[in-house]
C-alpha positions in Angstrom: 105.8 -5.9 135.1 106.7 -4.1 132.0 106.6 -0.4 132.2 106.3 2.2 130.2 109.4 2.9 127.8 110.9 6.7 128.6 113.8 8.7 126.8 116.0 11.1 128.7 118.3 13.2 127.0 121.3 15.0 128.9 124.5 15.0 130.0 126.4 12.8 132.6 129.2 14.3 134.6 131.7 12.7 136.4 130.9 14.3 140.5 134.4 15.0 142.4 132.7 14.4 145.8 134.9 15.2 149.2 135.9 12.3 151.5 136.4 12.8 155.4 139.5 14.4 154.4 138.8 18.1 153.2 141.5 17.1 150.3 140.3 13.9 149.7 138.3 13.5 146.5 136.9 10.4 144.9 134.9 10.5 141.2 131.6 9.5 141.5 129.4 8.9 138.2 126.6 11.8 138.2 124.8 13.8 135.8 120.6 14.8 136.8 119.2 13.0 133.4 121.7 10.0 134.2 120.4 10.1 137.7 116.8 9.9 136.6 117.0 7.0 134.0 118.7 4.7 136.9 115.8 5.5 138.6 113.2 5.0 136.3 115.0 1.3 135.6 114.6 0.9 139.2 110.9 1.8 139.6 109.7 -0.5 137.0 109.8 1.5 133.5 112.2 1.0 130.6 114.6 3.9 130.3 116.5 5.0 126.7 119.0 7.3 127.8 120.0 9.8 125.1 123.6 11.5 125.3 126.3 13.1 123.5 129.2 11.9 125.2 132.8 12.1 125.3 136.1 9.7 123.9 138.2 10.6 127.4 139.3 8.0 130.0 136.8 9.5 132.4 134.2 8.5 129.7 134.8 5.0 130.9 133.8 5.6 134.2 130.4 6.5 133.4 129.6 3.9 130.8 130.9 1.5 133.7 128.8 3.2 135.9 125.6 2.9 133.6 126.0 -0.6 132.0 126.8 -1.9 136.1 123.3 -0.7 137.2 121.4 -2.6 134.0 121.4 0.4 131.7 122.1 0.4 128.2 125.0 2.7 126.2 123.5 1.8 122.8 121.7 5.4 122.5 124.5 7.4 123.3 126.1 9.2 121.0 130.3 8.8 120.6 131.8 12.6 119.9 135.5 13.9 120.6 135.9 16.1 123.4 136.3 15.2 127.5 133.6 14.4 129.7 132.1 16.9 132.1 132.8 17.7 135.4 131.7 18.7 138.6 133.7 19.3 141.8 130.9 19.2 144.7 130.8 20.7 148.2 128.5 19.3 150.6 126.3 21.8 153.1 126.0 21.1 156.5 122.3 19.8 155.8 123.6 17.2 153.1 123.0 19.7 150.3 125.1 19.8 147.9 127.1 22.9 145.3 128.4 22.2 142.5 131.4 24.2 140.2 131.3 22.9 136.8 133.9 22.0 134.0 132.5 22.0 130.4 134.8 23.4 128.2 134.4 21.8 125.0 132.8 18.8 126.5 130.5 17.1 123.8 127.2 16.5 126.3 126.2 20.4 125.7 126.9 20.2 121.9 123.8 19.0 120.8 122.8 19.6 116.8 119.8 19.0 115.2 121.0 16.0 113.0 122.3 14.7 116.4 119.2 14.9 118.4 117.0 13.5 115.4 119.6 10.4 115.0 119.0 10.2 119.1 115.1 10.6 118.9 114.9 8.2 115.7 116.3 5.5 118.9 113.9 6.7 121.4 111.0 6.1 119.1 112.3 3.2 117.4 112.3 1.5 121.0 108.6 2.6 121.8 109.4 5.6 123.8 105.8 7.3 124.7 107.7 9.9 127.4 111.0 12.3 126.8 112.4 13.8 129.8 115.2 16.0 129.6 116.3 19.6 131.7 119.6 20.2 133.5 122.2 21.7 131.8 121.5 21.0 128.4 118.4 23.3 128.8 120.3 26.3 129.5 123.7 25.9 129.2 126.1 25.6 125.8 125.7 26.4 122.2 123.3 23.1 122.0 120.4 25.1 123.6 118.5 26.6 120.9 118.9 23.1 118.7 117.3 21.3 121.6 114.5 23.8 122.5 114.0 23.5 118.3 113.7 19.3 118.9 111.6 19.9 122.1 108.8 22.5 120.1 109.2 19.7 117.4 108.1 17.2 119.6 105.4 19.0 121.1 103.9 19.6 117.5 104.2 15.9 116.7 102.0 14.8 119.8 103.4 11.2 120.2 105.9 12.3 123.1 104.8 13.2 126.8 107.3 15.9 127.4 108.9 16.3 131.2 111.1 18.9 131.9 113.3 19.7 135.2 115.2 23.4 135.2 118.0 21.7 138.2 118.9 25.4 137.9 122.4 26.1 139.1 123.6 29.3 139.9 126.9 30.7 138.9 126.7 29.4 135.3 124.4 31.6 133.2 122.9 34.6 134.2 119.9 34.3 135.9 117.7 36.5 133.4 119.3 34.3 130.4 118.4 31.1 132.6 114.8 32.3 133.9 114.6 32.9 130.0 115.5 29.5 128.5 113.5 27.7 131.7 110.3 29.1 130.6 110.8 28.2 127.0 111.0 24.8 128.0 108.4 25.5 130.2 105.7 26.1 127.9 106.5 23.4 125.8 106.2 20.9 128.7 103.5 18.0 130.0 105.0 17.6 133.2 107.7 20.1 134.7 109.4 19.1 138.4 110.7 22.0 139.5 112.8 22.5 143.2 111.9 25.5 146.0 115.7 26.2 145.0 115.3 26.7 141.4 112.6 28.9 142.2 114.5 30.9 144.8 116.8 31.6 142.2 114.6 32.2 138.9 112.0 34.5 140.9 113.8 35.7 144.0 111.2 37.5 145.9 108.5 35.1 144.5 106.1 32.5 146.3 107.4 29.3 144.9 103.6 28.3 144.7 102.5 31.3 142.9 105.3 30.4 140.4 104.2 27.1 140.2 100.4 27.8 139.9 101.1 30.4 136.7 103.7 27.6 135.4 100.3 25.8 135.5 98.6 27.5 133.3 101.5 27.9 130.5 101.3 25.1 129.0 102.1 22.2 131.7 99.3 19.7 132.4 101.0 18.8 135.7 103.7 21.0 138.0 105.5 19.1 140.7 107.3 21.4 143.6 109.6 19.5 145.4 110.5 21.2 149.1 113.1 19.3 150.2 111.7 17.5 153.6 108.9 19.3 153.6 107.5 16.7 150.5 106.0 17.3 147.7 103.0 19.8 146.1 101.3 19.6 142.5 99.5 22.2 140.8 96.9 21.9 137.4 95.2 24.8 135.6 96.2 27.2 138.2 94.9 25.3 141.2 97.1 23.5 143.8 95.9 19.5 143.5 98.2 17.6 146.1 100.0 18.4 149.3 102.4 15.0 150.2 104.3 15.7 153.9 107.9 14.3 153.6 109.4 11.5 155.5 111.5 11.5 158.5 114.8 9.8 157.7 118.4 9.9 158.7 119.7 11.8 155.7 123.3 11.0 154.5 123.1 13.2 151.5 120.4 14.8 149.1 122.1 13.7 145.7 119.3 12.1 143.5 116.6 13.1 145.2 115.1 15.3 142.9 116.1 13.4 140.2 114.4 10.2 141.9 110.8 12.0 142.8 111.3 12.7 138.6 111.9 9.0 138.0 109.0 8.1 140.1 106.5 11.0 138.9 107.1 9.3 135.0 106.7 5.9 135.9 103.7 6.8 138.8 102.2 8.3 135.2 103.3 5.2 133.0 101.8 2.6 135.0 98.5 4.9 135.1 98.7 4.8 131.0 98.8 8.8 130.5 101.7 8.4 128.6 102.2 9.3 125.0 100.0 9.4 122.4 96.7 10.1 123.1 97.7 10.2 127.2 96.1 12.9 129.3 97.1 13.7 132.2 94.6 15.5 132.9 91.8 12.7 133.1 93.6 11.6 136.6 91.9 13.2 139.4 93.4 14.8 142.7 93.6 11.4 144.6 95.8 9.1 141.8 98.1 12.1 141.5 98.4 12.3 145.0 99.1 8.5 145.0 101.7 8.9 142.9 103.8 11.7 144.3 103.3 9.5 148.0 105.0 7.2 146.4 107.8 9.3 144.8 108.5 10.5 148.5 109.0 7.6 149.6 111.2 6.9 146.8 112.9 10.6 147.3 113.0 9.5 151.2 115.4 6.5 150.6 117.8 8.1 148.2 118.7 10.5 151.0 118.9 7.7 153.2 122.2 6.5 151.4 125.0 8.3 149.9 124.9 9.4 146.3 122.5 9.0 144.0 121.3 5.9 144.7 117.5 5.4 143.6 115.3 2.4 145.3 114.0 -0.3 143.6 110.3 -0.7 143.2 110.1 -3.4 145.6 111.7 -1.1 148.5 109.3 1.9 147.8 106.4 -0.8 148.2 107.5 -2.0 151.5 108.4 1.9 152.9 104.4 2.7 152.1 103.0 -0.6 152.9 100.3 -0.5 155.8 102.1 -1.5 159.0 
């Protein structure tokens, strides 16, 4: 099947991830909007990922990395400057921190005649969905330019935006972050937001209150993920789904936000809420609730294996199959 056509703009970063020896480290391709357009191509949609990348040797890696898992380079933008990085530390409970290297790197530079030549391609290909979030919502001088396209596309109506904070502490302060986040926020179709980014934006806060005013801001749909605890949606104020997550033996979390976001947009593709003249809204509790089942599944199977390693379509059909 042919699924729905979806841009995601943002930056890859190459992930310096420890080995079994604590100074042992091997460079893993990475970046969340990366993360979530391999998983979209898995699930069944057609991803254009949108980037403003770097002319370093590193820059190889990831276009290696992207073009090996059936993804195409063709939308990415070719600027001067090295590619990001991230040296990660994993938590005992497979969690993950990351410490960041950006300095001059071309994937937070954004500018408005770059993200109209990179939005020209999205359209031109048939995109009906633009997902973005990450860094390049909060982080860099590019902000402001891509909050501008974001409002743009918003007034156009021919997008379905979806937005994911994947705040990370330690790079902006949290006021300026909690800021930009609900700029983007308001602006937003769908927003997937993590019990973690919420800690951090609203410490003190129920994550479902947050999510329930989120709600009403703007968002047709907010999407809580809770780690194993599953998933939880909220629409005009009112909490709509509850999905328990799955047992599994968990080698690491990387991805698995970004794959319950991969799943959420093609979950909505395949129900034809997409794009122009798409509401969300007509989908009642149950289908949204089918959808996010299947996104924990999805989530489920990424943590199963290491990195961020997204199912196919075919493997999240078999985990929720009847037995």
């Amino acid at each position: 099947m042919s699924g729905a056509c979806i841009a995601v703009l943002g930056e890859r970063i190459v992930d310096f991830v420890p080995g079994d020896d604590p100074q042992s480290y091997r460079a893993v391709a990475g970046g969340s909007p990366a993360n979530v357009a391999l998983g979209i191509r898995r699930l069944g949609g057609e991803p254009v990922l949108l980037g403003r990348v770097g002319d370093d040797g590193l820059a190889g890696l990831l276009d290696r990395a992207i073009l090996d898992n059936g993804l195409s380079t063709a939308a990415l933008l070719r600027r001067s400057g090295p590619s990001m990085l991230a040296v990660c530390t994993r938590r005992d409970d497979g969690s993950v921190e990351y410490y960041f290297y950006y300095q001059g790197s071309p994937d937070l530079l954004w500018n408005a005649a770059d993200l109209a030549e990179a939005l020209g391609a999205a359209r031109d290909a048939g995109a009906v969905a633009w997902h973005t979030g990450s860094l390049v919502s909060w982080l860099g001088p590019g902000v402001d330019d891509v909050l501008a396209a974001w409002r743009a596309a918003h007034d156009a109506g021919d997008l379905t935006l979806s937005y994911d904070p994947n705040a990370r502490p330690g790079t902006v302060p949290r006021e300026e972050m909690r800021a930009r986040v609900e700029s983007f926020v308001a602006l937003s179709h769908v927003v997937k937001v993590s019990d973690e980014d919420i800690a951090f934006l609203y410490p003190g806060e129920s994550a479902g209150d947050v999510c329930a005013r989120w709600s009403t801001a703007g968002p047709a749909l907010v999407v809580l993920t809770r780690g194993p605890d599953g998933v939880a949606a909220w629409r005009g104020g009112r909490q709509v789904a509850d999905v328990a997550g799955r047992r599994v033996t968990v080698a690491d979390t990387v991805g698995a936000g970004d794959t319950v976001t991969a799943a959420l947009l093609v979950g909505l593709g395949d129900a034809g809420v997409l794009g122009a003249g798409g509401r969300i809204a007509t989908l009642d509790d149950a289908a949204i609730g089918a959808i996010l089942e299947r996104a924990v599944a999805a989530a489920a199977i990424t943590c199963s294996r290491e990195g961020a390693n997204p199912p196919t379509r075919d493997e999240v059909d078999a985990a929720i199959a009847p037995r």
